[in-house]
N, C-alpha and C positions, 0 to 999 in steps of 0.2 A: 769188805764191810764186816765188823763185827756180827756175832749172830745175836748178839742182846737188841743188836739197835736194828736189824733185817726183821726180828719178831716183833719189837713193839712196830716196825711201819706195818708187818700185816695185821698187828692187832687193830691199828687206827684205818685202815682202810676195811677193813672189815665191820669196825663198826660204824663206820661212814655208811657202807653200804645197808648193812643193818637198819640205822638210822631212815634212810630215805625209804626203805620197803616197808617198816613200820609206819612211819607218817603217812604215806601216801595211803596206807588199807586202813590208816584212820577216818584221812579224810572221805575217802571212798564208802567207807561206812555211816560218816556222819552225814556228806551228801543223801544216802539213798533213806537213811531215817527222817531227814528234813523231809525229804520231799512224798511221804508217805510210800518207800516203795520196799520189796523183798529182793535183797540180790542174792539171785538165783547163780550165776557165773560170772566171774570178773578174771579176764583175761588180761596179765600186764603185756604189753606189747610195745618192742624197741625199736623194731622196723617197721612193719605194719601200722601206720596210725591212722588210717581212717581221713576224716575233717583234719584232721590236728596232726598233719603230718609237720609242720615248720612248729614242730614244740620245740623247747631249748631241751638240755641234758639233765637241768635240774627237774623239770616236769614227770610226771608220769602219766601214762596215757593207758586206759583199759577198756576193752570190747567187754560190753557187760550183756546180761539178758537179766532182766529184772522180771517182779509182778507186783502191780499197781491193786491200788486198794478193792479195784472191780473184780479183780482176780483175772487181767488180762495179762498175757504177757507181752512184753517188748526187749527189743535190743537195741544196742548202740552204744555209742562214744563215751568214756567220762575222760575230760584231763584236770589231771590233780596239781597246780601251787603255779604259782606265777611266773613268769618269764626270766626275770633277775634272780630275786630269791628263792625261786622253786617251791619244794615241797615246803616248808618252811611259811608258803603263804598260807592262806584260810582258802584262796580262791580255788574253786571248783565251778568248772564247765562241763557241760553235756548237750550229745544231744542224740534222743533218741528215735527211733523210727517208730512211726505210726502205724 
């Protein structure tokens, strides 16, 4: 394979990948601002996922420890984008421990 066309596939898989780490710590931040809270650590995790272990590939899934408007802390679950279109959705789940 030429090396013009072996550099633009890692360009485009790069920025593929690119693409989905930015979206997802979007919606991971736009989640945690809705819901009044401070993340504190948001861990991405590909093997490990908690609840949300049968997430598809386009998802992303992150062990978070937040602090709520009391100034408690919690941790737990968030997965970011929906099952077909992944990151790409709006949809965000969580769930955190009490």
């Amino acid at each position: 394979m030429p090396i013009g066309i072996t550099a633009l596939l890692v360009l485009v898989v790069a920025g593929v990948i690119y693409g989905h780490i930015a979206r997802s710590n979007y919606l991971l931040n736009r989640w945690a601002q809705d819901n009044g809270l401070e993340l504190l650590r948001a861990d991405f995790r590909m093997f490990r996922k908690g609840p949300y272990m049968w997430s598809s590939r386009g998802q992303a899934v992150f062990r978070v420890e937040v602090r709520d408007r009391e100034g408690r802390t919690r941790q737990g679950w968030v997965r970011c984008g929906g099952w077909w279109a992944g990151v790409m959705s709006d949809k965000v789940e969580s769930t955190l421990e009490e």
